[in-house]
C-alpha positions as a printed Julia matrix, in Angstrom:
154×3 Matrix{Float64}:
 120.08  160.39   64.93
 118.12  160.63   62.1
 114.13  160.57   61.63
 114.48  157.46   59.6
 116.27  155.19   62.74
 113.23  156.78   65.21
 110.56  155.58   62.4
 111.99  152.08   62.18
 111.36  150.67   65.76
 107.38  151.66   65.61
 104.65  148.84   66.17
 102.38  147.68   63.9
  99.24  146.79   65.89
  97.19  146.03   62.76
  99.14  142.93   62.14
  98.32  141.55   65.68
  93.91  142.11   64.99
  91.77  139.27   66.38
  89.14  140.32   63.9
  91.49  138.86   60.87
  91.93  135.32   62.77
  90.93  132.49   60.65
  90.99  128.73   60.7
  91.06  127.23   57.1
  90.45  123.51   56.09
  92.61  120.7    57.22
  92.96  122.52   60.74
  89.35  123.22   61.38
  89.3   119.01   60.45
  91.36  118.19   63.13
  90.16  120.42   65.65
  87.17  118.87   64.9
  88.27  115.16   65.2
  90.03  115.87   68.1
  87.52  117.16   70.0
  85.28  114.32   68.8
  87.57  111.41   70.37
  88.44  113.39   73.55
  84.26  113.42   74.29
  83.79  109.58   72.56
  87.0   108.86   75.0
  84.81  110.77   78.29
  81.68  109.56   77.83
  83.38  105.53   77.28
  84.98  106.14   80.4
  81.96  107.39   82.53
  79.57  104.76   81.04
  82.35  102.11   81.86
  82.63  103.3    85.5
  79.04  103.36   85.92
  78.54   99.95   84.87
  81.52   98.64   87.48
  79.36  100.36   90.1
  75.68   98.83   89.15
  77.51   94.94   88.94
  79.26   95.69   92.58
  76.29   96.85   94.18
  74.05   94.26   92.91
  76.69   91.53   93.49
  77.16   92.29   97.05
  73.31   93.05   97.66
  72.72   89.41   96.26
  75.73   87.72   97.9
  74.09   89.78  101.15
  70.84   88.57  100.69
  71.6    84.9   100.2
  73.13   84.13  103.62
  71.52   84.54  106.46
  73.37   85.06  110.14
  73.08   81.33  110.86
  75.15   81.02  107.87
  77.32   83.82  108.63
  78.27   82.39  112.2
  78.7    78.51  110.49
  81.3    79.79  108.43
  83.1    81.69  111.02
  83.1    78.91  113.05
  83.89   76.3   110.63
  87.32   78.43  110.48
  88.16   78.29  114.1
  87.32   75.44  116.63
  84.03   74.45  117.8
  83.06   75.08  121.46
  83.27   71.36  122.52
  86.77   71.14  121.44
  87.8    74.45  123.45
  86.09   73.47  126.44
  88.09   70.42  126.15
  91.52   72.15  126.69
  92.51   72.06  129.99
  92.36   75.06  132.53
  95.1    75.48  134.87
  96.36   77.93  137.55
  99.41   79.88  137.26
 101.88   79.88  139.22
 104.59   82.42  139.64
 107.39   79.52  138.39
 106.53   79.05  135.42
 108.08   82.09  134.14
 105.48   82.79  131.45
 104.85   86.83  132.92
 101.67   88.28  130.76
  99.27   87.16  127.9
 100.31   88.15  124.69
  95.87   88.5   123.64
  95.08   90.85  125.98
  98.64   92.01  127.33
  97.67   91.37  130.73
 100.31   90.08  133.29
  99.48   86.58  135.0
  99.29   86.88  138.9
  99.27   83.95  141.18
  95.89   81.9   140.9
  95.14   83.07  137.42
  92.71   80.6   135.36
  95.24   79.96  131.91
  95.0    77.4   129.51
  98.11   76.11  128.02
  98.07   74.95  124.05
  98.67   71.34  123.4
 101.5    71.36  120.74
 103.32   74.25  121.19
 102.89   74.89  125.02
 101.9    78.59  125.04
 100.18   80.11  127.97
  96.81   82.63  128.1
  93.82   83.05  129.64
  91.28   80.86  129.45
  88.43   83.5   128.12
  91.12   85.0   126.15
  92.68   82.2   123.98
  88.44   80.6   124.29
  87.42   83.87  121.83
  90.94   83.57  119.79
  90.16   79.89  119.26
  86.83   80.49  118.41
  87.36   82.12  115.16
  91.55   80.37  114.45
  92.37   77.04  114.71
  96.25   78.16  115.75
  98.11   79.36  118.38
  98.09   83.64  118.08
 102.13   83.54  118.67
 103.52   80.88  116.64
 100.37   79.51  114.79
 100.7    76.11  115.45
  97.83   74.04  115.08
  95.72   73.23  117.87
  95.05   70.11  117.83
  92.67   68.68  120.8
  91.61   65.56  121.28
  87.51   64.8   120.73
  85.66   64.74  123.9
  84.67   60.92  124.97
């Protein structure tokens, strides 16, 4: 081997300085634009989200503040069936026969003497303070959501 083929494979390390880094015209431009619509693009998005939050808020503060509880309970009510019509339905004692075994509200099984109440159109059987609360608040049967339809008391 020669000293020329050891001299050939040295490194430069002046060629790698930091000190000589520069960034000249159009690229100093775009670095600079770039930078300017990823913060414009940030602060869009932030002012955007905090505006969604101040309408929410003050939407469901007002929408809070208009109805009072005797409200509240109309509407639920006006979606299931007033008391007078569930008091209506007939209460019944079960018997053993009629091969109806538990009530699907509260998953409890029917014994012998048990108060139920048995829906109008579609025959299903529950108990009475059960299907009362279900009916409160639906207008249908829980298992095949018939309508229950009862006639007005005279």
């Amino acid at each position: 081997m020669t000293s020329q083929d050891s001299q050939s494979f040295q490194w430069r390390y002046d060629e790698l300085d930091d000190k000589n880094f520069q960034i000249h015209g159009r690229t100093l431009f775009f670095i600079i634009v770039l930078f300017s619509v990823i913060l414009l693009i940030t602060l869009l998005f932030l002012y955007a989200r905090w505006i969604c939050k101040s309408s929410s808020n003050s939407s469901s503060s007002a929408v809070a503040d208009s109805h009072n509880t005797s409200v509240l309970a109309s509407y639920v009510q006006a979606q299931g069936l007033d008391t007078a019509a569930i008091d209506n339905l007939p209460i019944t004692l079960h018997r053993v026969s009629t091969g109806e075994s538990e009530c699907c509200i509260c998953l409890g099984v029917f014994e012998e003497g048990d108060k139920v109440k048995v829906l109008p159109n579609c025959c299903h059987v529950y108990h009475s303070e059960c299907v009362d609360k279900w009916l409160f608040t639906h207008s249908n049967c829980p298992i095949c959501r018939a309508l229950v339809l009862v006639d007005s008391p005279v």
